[in-house]
N, C-alpha and C positions, 0 to 999 in steps of 0.2 A: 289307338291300336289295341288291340287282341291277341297280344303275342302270343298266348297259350292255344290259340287259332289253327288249327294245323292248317288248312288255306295259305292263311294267310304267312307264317310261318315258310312252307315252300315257294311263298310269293315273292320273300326278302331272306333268299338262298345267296348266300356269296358263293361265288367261282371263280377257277382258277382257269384259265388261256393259255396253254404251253406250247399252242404251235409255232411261234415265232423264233420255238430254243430246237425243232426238229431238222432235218433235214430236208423233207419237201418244201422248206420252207425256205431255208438256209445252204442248201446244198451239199456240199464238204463242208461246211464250218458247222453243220447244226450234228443233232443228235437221231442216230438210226432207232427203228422201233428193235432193231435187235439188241444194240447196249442195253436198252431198258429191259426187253426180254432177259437177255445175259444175266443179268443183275435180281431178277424176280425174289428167287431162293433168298440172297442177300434181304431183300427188303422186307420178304415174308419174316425172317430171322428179327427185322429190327423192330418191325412192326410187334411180332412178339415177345422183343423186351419188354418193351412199354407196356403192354399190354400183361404180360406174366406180373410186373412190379408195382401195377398202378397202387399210390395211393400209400407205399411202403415209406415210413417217415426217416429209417434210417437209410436210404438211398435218396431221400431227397423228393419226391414223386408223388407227395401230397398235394400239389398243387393240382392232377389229374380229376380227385374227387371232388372239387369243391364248386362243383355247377350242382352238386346233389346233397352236400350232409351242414348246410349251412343255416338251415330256415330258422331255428332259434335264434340264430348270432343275428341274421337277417331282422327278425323282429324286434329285437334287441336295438340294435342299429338305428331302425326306422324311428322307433321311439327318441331315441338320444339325438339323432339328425333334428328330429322336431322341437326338441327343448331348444337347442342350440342356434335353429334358427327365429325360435323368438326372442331368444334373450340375448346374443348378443350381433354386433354390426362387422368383424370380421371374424374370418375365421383362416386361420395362420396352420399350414404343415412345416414341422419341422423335421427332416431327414436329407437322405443324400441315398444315390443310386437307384433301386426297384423303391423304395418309401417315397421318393419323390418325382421320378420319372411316368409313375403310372398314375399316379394323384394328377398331377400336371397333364398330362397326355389324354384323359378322359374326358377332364375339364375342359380343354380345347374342343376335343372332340363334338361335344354331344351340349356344349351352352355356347348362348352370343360370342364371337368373335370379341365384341368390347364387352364384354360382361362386368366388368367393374366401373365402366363407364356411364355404364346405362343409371336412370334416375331410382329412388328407391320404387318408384310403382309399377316398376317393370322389370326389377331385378328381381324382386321377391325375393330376396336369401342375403347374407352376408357378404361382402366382397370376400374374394379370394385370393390368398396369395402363396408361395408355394416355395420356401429357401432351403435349397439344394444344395447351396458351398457356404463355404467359410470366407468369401472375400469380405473385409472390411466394408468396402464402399457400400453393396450391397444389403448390407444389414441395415446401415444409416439410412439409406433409403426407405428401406421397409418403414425404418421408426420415422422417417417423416408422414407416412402416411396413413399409420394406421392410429389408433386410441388404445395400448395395451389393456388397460383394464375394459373395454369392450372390446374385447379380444378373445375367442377360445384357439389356443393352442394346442394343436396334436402333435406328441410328441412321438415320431417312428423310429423303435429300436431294438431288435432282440434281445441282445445281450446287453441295452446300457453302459457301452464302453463304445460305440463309435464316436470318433475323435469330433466331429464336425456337427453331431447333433448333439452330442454333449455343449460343447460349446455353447452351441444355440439357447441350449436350455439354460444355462449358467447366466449368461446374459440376459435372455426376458424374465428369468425367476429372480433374478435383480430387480428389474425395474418394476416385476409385480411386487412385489416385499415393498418396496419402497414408497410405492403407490400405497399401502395398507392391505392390499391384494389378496384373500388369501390363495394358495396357489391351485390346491384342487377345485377353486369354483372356477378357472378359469383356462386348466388343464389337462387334456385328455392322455393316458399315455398306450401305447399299441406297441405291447413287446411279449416277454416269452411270458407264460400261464404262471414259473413258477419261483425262476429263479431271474439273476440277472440286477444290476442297478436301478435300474427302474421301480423293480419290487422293490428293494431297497429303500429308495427314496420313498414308497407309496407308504412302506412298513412304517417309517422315523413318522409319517401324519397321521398313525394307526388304520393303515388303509383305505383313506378319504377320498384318494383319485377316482375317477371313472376309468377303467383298464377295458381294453380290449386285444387278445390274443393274437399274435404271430404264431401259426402253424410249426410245429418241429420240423415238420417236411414240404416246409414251402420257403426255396430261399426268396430274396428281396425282389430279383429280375421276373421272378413267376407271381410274387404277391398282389396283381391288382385287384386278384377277384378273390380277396380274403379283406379282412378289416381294415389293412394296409388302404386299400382300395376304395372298398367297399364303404366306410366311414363318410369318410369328404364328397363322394360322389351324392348321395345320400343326403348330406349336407345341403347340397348343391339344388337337392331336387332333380336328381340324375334316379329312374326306376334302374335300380339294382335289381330288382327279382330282374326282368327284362334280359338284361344285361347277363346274369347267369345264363339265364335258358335259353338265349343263343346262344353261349359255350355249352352246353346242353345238346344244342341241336348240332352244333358242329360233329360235337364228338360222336353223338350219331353216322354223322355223313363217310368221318373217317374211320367206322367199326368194321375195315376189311382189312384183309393182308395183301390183297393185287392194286397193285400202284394205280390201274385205272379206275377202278373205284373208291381212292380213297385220297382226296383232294392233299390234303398236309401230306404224305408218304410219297405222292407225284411230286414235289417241288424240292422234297428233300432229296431221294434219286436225283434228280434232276443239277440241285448244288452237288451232291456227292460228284455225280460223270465229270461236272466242270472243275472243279478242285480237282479229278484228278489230271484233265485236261492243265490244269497249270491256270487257270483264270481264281485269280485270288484275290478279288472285288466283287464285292455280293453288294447292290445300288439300290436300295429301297425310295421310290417314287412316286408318292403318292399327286392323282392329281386334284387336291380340294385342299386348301387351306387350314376349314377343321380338321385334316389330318395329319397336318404338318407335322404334329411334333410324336406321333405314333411311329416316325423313323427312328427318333431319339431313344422312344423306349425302345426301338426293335435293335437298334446299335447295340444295347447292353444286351439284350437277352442273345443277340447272335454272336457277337464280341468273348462275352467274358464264358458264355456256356461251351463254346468251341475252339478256345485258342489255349489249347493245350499241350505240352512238353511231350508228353509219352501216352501210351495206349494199354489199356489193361492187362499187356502181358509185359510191360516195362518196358518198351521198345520207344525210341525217339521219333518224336514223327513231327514235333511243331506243326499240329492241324491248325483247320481254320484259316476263312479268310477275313480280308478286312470289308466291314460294315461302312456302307459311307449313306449319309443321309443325302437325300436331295429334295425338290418339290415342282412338281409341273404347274405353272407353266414359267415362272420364276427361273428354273433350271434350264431350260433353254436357249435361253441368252446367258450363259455361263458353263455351266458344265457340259452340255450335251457335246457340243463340239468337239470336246476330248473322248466323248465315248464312242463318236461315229466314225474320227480318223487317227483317234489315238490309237495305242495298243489295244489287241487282243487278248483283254484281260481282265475285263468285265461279265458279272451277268446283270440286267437290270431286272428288278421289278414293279412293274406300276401297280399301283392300288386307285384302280377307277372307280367313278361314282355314276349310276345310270340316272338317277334323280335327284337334281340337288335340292335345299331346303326351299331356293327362291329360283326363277329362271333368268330375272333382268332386262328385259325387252333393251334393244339399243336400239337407239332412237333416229329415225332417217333424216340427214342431214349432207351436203357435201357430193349431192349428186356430180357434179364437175369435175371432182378429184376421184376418181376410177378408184385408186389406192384406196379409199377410206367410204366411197359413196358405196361400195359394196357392201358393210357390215349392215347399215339400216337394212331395219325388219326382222335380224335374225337377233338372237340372243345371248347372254356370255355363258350360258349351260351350254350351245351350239360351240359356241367358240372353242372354249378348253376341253371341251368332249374331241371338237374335232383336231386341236391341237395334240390331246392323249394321242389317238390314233394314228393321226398325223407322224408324230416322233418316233412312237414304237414301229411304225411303216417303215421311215426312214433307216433307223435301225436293223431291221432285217434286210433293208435292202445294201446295206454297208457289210451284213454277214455277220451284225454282231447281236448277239442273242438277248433276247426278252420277253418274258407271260407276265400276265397280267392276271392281276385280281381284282374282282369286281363285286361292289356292293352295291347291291339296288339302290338304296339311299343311305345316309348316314345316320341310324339312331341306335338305342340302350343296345338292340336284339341283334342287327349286322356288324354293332362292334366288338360285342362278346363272341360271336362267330371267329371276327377277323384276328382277336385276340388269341384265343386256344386254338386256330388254326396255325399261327404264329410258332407259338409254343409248340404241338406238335412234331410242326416240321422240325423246330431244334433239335429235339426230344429224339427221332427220328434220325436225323441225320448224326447226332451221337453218336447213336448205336451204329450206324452204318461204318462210321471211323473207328469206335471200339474205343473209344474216349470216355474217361467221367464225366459227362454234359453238366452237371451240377454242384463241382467242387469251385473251388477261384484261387485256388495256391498263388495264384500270379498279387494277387488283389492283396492277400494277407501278408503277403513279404514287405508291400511294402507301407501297409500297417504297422507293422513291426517296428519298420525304418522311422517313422515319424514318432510313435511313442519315442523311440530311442535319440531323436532328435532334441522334444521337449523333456527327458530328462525324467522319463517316468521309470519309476522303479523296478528293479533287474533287467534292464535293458543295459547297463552301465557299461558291458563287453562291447555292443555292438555300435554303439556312441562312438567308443573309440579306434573300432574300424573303420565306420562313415568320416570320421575326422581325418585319420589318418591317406583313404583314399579320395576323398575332397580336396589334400592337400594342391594346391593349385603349381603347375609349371607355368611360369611366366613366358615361355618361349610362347606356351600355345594361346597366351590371350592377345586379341586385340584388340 
């Protein structure tokens, strides 16, 4: 592919499908073209927030520029990805949240489904693996399977004080020491340029690490397409430039202020009517397997940027709804049932794929059995294409709303697309609630709580609150 191709580029456009959430479609349950009229002024307003602040590090909004002022780090990168995949056999991310939901989530995305299974002649690169918590069990697993001193370690952290990749790092910087290990040949760390623990620890080895930057203005849920990201993909044999220049081109698509031309600012209107409608289930459904776990990052980036207490004139509003991941065709024999005759309180989104990477021919067999003789000849692209459809049909026809997004196929250039399309809309639909889309007050409290759990210092006060409200009434256990 040619991605810098502009053909070819408008060839592998993602789109958005939102007739299923209107009213000619849906009747009374759907949405008028006059609400969204109604509402213009508002979205022109929100569109240029975003658009007044792009890029401002003390709002957070760095994450905007970085399909454009990267190409250094980018080169940078590509080099280090290459050492790394000659010299060692895995390659370990260690973080939690946006450091490891977007590492994970691309990785599915855009390599083999078994890709650590596969032999070395066909994996070409490192296995991969990606710890995102601090359970116990999980650790011990990692260690049965990988070789730490053939191991590089990415360590993602801003500030060098998250509870759970400290951890991590405490642990394999053990077991490399003890191996003879030294720790920067075998270490990578991805935190703040200048200050921070991290620096710290790089300082105490006279600056021996290999570092790569976390942006001031790019928090974790928006970092995949910064080093966070960018590093291990890269790793992988994932084209990052690619991967930019469809969030490139997205940003393109959505350079207007009128909802109908501007794909992200339609879907955000679109959450906004239903939030205020009272549907406070936002269903992310993708139907392809490599995108299973792009619901996971989109839970966090629509979860934590939008469920917020108050609105920037101080007023209470508890926005936001709840994110729930699902997966077609999977989700069909389990949750869909609930969304066609449960409550009205749902929006869905599917994320189709018009080509997938293989088609599958099914094989004719069972002529006899009506039930099953029918699939020979056709294919399982046929199949869950027409299953997508199929569901979202069904769903309009129960009155309950759903657009679809669609990527021609799944690679570097449509997922960087689907990605800052993503972001946008959150970005967008902030401003439409008048919410700080970018802070996590919620998230930090209860950081807080756990320092003051394990007993870290000046937490000492709130130790003894959490004790004291911990106290247990026996009436209420059983």
């Amino acid at each position: 592919m040619d991605f810098n191709d502009k053909k070819w580029q408008d060839g592998m456009r993602v789109t958005v499908d939102y007739n299923y959430m209107m009213s000619k479609s849906l009747g009374d349950k759907g949405i008028k073209d006059s609400e969204i009229s109604a509402l213009s002024e508002k979205a022109a307003s929100a569109y240029g927030y975003v658009a007044k602040n792009r890029g401002k590090d003390e709002l957070f909004m760095g994450w905007t520029e970085l399909p454009y002022n990267q190409n250094e780090i980018v080169e940078d990168i590509l080099k280090t990805a290459k050492e790394v995949r000659s010299k060692f056999k895995y390659f370990v991310v260690l973080g939690i949240g946006g450091s490891a939901l977007g590492p994970i989530m691309a990785f599915n995305a855009l390599k083999h489904l078994h890709y650590n299974e596969l032999p070395d002649d066909k994996r070409n690169g490192p296995k991969f693996y990606v710890e995102d918590n601090v359970d116990p069990v999980r650790m011990a697993a990692l260690l049965d399977v990988i070789e730490p001193e053939k191991t590089c370690f990415n360590v993602i952290s801003k500030s060098g004080a998250t509870s759970e990749t400290m951890t991590q790092y405490l642990i394999i910087a053990d077991i490399l020491k003890n191996k003879g290990v030294s720790l920067p040949d075998n270490i990578i760390f991805t935190t703040d340029e200048k200050k921070g623990n991290l620096i710290k620890i790089d300082q105490s080895f006279g600056g021996a690490f290999k570092k790569y930057v976390l942006p001031d203005g790019v928090g974790g849920r928006f970092s995949e397409m910064c080093p966070v990201g960018l590093l291990p993909a890269a790793v992988l044999g994932i084209d990052i430039k690619a991967m930019l220049a469809g969030a490139a081109y997205m940003d393109g698509l959505c350079s207007s202020p009128d909802v109908s031309n501007n794909p992200a600012l339609a879907c955000a209107v679109l959450q906004y009517i239903t939030m205020k409608q009272g549907k406070n289930i936002n269903v992310l459904m993708p139907y392809s397997d490599n995108l299973k776990l792009m619901a996971d990052w989109y839970c966090q980036l629509w979860a934590e940027s939008l469920g917020k207490a108050v609105d920037y004139d101080g007023n209470v509003v508890n926005a936001g709804t709840t994110a729930v991941k699902s997966l077609g065709v999977t989700d069909q024999h389990s949750q869909v049932q609930l969304y066609i005759e449960g409550p009205f309180d749902k929006v869905i989104t599917f994320i189709s794929v018009s080509e997938y990477a293989c088609a599958m021919p099914i094989a004719h067999g069972c002529e006899d059995i009506p039930d099953v003789g029918f699939l020979g000849g056709h294919t399982m692209q046929e199949l869950i294409q027409a299953e997508n459809k199929a569901t979202a049909y069904a769903l309009m026809r129960a009155g309950r709303m759903n657009y679809t997004i669609t990527l021609p196929a799944v690679n570097e250039f449509t997922l960087g697309q689907l990605m800052y399309l993503l972001e946008l809309q959150t970005a967008y639909t902030g401003a439409l609630l008048n919410i700080n889309t970018f802070n996590q007050p919620g998230v930090e409290n209860g950081k807080k709580a756990t320092f003051a759990l394990l007993g870290k210092k000046g937490y000492e006060a709130q130790k003894a609150e959490i004790a004291s409200a911990a106290a247990p009434d026996k009436k209420y256990i059983v």
